[in-house]
C-alpha positions in Angstrom: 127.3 114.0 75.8 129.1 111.3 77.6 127.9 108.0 77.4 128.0 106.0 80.3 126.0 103.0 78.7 127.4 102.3 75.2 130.2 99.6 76.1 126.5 97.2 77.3 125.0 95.1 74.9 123.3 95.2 72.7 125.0 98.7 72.0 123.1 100.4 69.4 119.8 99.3 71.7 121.7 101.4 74.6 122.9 104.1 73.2 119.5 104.9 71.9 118.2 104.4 75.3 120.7 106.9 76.7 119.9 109.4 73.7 116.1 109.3 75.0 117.1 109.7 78.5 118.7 113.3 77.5 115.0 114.3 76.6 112.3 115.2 79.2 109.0 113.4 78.6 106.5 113.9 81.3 102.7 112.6 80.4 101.4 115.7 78.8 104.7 117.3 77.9 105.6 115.5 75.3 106.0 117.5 72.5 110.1 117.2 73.0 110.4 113.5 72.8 107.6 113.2 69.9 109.5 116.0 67.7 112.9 113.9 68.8 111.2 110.8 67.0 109.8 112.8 64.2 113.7 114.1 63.4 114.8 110.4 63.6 112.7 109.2 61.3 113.2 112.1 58.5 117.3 111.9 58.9 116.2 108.0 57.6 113.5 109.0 55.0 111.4 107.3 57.2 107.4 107.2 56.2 105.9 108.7 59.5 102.3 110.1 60.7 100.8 111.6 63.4 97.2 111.8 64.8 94.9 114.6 66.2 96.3 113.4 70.0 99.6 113.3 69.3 100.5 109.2 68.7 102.9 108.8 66.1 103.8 106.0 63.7 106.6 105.4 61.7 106.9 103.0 58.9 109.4 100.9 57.7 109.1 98.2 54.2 109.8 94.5 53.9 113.3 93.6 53.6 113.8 91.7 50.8 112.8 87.8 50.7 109.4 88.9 53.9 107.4 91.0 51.3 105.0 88.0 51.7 105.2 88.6 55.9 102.6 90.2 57.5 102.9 93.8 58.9 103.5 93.8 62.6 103.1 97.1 65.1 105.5 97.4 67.5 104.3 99.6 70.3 105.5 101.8 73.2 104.6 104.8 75.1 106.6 108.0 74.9 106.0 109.6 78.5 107.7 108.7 81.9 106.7 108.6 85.3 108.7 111.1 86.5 109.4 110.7 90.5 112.3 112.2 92.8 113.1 111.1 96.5 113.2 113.9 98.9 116.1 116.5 98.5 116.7 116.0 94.7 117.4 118.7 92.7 115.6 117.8 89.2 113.7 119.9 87.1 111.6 116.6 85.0 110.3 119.1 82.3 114.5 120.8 81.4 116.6 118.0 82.7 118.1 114.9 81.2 118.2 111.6 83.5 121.4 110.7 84.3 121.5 106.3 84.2 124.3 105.0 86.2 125.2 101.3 86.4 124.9 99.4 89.5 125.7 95.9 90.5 123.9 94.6 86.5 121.3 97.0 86.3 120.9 100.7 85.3 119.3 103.1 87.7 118.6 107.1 87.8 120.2 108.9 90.0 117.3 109.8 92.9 114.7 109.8 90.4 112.6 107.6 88.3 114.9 106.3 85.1 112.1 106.0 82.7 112.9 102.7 81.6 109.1 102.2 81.5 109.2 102.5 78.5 111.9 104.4 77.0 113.9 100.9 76.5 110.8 100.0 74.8 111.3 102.9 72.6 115.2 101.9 72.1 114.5 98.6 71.0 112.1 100.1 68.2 114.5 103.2 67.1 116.8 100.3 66.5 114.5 98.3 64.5 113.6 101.1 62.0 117.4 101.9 61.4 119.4 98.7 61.2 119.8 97.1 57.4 120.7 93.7 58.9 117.7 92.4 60.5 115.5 90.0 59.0 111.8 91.5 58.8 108.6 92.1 57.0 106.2 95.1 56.9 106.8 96.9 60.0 104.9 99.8 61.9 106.5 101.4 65.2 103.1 103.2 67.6 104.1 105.4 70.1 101.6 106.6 72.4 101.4 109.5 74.4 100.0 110.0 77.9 100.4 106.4 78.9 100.9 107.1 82.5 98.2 109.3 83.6 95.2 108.3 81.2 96.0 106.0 78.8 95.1 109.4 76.3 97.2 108.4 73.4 95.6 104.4 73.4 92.4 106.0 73.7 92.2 108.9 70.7 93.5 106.0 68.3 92.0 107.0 65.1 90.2 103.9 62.9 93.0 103.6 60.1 96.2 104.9 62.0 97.6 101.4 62.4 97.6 99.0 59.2 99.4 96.3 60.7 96.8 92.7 62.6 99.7 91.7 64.8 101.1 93.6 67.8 104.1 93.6 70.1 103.8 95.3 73.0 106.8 96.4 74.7 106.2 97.5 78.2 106.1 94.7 80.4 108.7 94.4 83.2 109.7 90.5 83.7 112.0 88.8 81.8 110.9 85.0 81.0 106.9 85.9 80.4 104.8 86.4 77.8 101.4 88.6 78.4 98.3 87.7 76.7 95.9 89.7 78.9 95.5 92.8 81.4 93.2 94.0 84.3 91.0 97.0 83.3 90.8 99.8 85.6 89.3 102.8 86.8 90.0 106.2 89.2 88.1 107.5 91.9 88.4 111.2 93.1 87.2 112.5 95.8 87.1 116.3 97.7 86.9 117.3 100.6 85.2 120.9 100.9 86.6 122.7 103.7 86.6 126.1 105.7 90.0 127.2 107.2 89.8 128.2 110.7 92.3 130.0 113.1 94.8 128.1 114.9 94.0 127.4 119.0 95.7 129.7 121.4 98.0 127.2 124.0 98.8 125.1 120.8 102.3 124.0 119.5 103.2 123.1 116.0 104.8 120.4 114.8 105.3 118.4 111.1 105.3 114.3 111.0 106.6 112.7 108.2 106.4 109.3 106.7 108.8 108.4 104.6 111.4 105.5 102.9 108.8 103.4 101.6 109.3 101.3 98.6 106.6 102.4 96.7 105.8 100.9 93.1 103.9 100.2 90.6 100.0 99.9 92.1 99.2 96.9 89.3 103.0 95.2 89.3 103.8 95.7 93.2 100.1 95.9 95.3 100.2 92.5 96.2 104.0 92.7 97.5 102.9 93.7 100.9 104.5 97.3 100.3 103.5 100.1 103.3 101.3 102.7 101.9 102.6 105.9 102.9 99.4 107.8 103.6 97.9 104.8 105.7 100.6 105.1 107.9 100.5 108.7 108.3 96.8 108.5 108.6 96.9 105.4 111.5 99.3 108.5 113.9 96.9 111.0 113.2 93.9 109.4 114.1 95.6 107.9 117.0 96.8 111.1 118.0 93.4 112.7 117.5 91.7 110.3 119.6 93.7 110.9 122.3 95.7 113.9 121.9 93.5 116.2 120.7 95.4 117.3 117.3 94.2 119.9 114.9 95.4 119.1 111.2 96.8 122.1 109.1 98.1 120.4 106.1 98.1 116.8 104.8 100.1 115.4 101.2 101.4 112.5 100.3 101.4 110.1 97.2 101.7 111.8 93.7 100.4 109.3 90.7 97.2 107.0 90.5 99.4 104.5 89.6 101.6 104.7 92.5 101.8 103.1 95.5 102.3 106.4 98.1 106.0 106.0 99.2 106.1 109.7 101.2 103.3 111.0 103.3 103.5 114.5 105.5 101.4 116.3 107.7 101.0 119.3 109.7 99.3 119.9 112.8 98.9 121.8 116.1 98.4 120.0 119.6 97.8 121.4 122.7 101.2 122.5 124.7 100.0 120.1 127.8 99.8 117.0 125.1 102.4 117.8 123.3 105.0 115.1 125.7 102.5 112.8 125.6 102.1 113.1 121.5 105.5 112.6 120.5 105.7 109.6 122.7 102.6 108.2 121.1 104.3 109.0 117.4 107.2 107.5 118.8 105.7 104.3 120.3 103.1 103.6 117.5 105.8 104.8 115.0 108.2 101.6 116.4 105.1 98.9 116.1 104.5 100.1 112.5 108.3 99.4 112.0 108.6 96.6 113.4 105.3 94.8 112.0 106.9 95.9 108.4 110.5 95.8 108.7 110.8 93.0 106.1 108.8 94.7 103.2 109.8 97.9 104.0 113.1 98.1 105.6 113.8 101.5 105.5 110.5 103.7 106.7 111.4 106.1 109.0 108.7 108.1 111.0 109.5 111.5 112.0 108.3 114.3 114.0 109.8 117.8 114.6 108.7 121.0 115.8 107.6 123.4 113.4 106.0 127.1 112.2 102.7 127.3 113.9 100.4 127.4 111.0 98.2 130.4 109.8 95.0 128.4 110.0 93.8 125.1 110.0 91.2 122.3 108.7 87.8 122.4 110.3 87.6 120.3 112.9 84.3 118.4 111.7 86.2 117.7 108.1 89.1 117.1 109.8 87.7 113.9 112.0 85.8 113.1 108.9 88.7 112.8 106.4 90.6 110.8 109.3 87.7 108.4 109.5 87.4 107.8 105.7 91.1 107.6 105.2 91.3 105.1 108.0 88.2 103.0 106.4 89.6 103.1 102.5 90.5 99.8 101.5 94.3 99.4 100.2 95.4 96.3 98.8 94.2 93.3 96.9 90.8 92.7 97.6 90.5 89.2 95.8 92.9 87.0 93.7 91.8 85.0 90.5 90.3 81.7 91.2 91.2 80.5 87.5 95.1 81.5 87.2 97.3 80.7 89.9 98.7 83.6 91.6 97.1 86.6 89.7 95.4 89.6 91.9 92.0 90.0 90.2 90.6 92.7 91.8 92.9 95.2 93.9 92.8 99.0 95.2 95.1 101.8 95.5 94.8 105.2 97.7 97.1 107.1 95.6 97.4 110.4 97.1 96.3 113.2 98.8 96.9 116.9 99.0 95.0 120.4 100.6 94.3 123.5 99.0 92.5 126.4 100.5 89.4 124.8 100.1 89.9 121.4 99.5 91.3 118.5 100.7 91.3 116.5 97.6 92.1 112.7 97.1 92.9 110.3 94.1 92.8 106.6 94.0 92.6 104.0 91.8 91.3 100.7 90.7 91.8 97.4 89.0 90.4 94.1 88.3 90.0 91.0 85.5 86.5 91.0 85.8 84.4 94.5 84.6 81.8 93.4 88.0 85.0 93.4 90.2 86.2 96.5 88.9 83.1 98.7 89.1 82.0 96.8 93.0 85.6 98.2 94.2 85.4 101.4 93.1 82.1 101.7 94.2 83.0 100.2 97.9 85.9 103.5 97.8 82.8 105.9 96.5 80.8 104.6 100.1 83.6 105.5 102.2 83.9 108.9 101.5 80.4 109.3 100.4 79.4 108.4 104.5 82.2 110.8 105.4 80.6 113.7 103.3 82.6 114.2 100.7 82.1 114.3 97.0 83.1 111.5 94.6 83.3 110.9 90.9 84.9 108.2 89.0 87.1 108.6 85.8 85.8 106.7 82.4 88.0 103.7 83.4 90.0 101.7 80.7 88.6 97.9 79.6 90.8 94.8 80.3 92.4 92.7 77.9 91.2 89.3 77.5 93.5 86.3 77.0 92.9 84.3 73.7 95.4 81.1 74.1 95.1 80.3 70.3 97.1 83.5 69.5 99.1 82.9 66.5 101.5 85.7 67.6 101.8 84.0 71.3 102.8 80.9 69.0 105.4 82.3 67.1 107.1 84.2 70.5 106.9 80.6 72.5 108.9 78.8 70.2 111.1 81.8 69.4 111.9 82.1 73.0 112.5 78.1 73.7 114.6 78.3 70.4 117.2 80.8 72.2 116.6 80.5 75.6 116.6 76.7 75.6 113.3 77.1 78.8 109.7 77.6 78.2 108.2 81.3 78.8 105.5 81.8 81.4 102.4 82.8 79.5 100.2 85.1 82.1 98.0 88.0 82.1 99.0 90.9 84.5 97.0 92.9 86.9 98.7 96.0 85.1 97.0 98.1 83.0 98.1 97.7 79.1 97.4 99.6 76.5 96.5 96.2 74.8 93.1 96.2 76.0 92.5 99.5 74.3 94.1 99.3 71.2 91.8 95.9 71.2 89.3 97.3 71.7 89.9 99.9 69.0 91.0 97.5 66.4 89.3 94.3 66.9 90.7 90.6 65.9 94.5 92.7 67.1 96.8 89.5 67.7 98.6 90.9 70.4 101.2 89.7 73.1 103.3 91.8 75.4 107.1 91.4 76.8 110.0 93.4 78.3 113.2 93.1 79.6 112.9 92.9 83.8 112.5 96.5 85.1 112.3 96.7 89.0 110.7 99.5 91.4 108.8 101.1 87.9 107.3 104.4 88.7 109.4 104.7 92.1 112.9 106.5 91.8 114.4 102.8 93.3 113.4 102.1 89.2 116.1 99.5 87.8 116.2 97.5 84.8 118.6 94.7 84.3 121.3 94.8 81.9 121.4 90.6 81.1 117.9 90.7 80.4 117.6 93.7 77.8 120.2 91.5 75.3 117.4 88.9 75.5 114.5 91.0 75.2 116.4 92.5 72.0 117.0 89.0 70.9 113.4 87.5 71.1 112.1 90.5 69.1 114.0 89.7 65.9 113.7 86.3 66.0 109.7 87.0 66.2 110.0 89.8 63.5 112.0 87.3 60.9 109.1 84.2 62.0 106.3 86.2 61.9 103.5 84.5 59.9 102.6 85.1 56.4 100.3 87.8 55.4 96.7 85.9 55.3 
């Protein structure tokens, strides 16, 4: 394998990193990465265990002179977002990601990098094979199934972790320290519909929306990102309204977690309209642009002639879906009144797609408060419950409530101050950590979470930043060789 990142620093940290890019790690795939940590950890003679849902922990002793430390968990999560812009050729469950370096930071090339949280991953692999760095007990978690239902957090057995004290390592900003995390919750919904045959006189054509940031849908809603479905969904019912349309096919989004960055649709309008419809596209298409151009520079709104379908969407479901899609909130809904410049409660329509028989939809939700969380979902369940379609909510995940007394967050303040020479922001994220789970599982966990700065997570624009992994590396040991005595 050539390397293309082992000359960065910290090396061993990167090489590792580039070691776990070579193997593919979907959420629910990932028996590859897991049996890669299971060989690392027997080459070292390496005490490790696994549970009934896959998390595995491996164990590493006191050095000697911090027998009398207490054990800390380091923890991670083993899968990936795994995203590709348009026109890539990447097979997520065979390929390797191939990081490049760009201008300080390391990207993928046209697909997500998987940063989130393989350099989490690094950092630990590191830990558990070095014989120079200063340490007591130490336990490495990694969960599986972080991105798409928090599985691995949530099938923690009782006794798998041994250690009070937890470091988190998946957050995404440099400088801050987390000591708390929105809770959240899904919301599904279906469309049942009949396909009917498509109009005689019509034409066919495909509009695409697409260029869109995207992001994460805790770390980016409030960034004023374009949502790629909204958009489609404004044309269409535009177009409906005054063109007539019949809808074939609509898709966009992919993940809960997502903010939609691509949105497509196809559709038939009648031959006479069909002037009239591309100017419409064309004209509402260059308002949309123009209101967004400085969030989201690069959308581009296309429309081409097309295959004339075999069938379409029922025209009842059809004006209904348009309707409900039009009337789902997107966004923040409310910010915290008690912490400056924290989203507490926020929504996210994540995607959509048709089958034969349904039109089905996923979004997502997320707030500080447990009341905020289930009145949001809720308000989504009304929408699409008026519009006639069926709705169910997913079990959710709690929040993670900040305790300012932490003796962890204590030890990490004036670790980083001791380096860094500046104070760390101490926040809680609109994110959803596994914190609040594993909390929730063990409780009196004295937790805090940090990362390097990662940018455009769960997008294939993912980046993280070279400067900021050496200090992220360098805060961890100096908390692991300060880490307070066992009580």
């Amino acid at each position: 394998m050539k390397r293309n990142l082992s000359h960065l620093k910290p090396q061993r940290v990167w090489e590792l990193f580039e070691d776990i890019c070579q193997v593919p790690r979907p959420s629910k795939k990932e028996e590859k990465i897991l049996a890669f940590l299971i060989d690392f950890a027997k080459k070292r003679d390496l005490e490790y265990d696994q549970d009934k849902a896959g998390n595995l922990i491996i164990r590493k002793p006191a050095v000697a002179g911090y027998e009398n430390r207490a054990s800390v968990v380091l923890q991670s999560h083993v899968d990936m977002v795994c995203e590709k812009n348009e026109g890539v050729e990447h097979d997520f469950d065979n390929d390797p990601i191939q990081p490049r370096i760009v201008d300080g930071w390391v990207k993928g090339s046209g697909t997500t990098l998987g940063a989130d949280d393989g350099i989490g991953m690094a950092a630990q692999l590191a830990i558990l094979e070095a014989d120079d760095i200063a340490h007591g007990p130490i336990e490495c978690l990694f969960t599986v199934d972080e991105e798409t239902g928090l599985t691995g957090a949530f099938n923690l057995e009782k006794d798998f972790v041994r250690s009070r004290i937890l470091l988190n390592l998946d957050s995404e900003d440099d400088g801050e320290l987390f000591i708390g995390c929105a809770g959240g919750i899904d919301t599904h919904v279906s469309f049942n519909h009949d396909k009917v045959n498509a109009e005689k006189g019509h034409e066919a054509f495909q509009v695409a929306v697409t260029g869109l940031k995207g992001g994460h849908s805790g770390d980016d809603i409030h960034k004023g990102r374009g949502n790629a479905i909204k958009i489609l969904n404004r044309l269409l019912w535009n177009a409906q309204k005054e063109h007539g349309i019949r809808l074939a096919d609509i898709k966009g989004g992919n993940l809960h977690n997502a903010i939609a960055r691509e949105a497509f649709a196809t559709l038939t309008v009648p031959g006479r309209n069909k002037g009239a419809f591309k100017a419409l596209c064309q004209d509402l298409g260059k308002e949309i642009k123009e209101a967004m151009k400085t969030n989201e520079p690069d959308l581009q709104i296309s429309v081409k002639e097309t295959a004339m379908p075999g069938s379409l969407i029922d025209y009842d479901k059809q004006k209904n879906l348009l309707n409900a899609l039009y009337a789902c909130p997107h966004g923040v809904m409310a910010w915290s009144p008690d912490i400056p410049d924290l989203v507490e409660t926020s929504t996210n329509l994540a995607s959509i797609k048709t089958t034969e028989k349904e039109m089905i939809i996923v979004t997502s939700q997320r707030s500080s408060l447990e009341t905020g969380k289930q009145d949001i979902a809720d308000m989504v369940a009304s929408v699409f419950t008026l519009a006639g379609a069926n709705v169910k909510h997913g079990d959710g995940y709690p929040g993670w409530e900040p305790d300012m007394d932490s003796e962890i967050l204590a030890v990490a303040r004036k670790a980083y101050e001791k380096l860094f020479a500046d104070e760390p922001r101490v926040l809680v994220i609109h994110a959803g950590l596994e914190c609040g789970i594993i909390g929730e599982k063990y409780p009196g966990m004295d937790m805090i979470s940090y990362g390097p700065t990662i940018k455009g997570a769960h997008s294939p624009d993912e980046a993280i930043e070279i400067s900021t992994v050496e200090k992220f590396w360098g805060l961890t040991l100096e908390v692991l060789e300060n880490a307070p005595e066992a009580g």
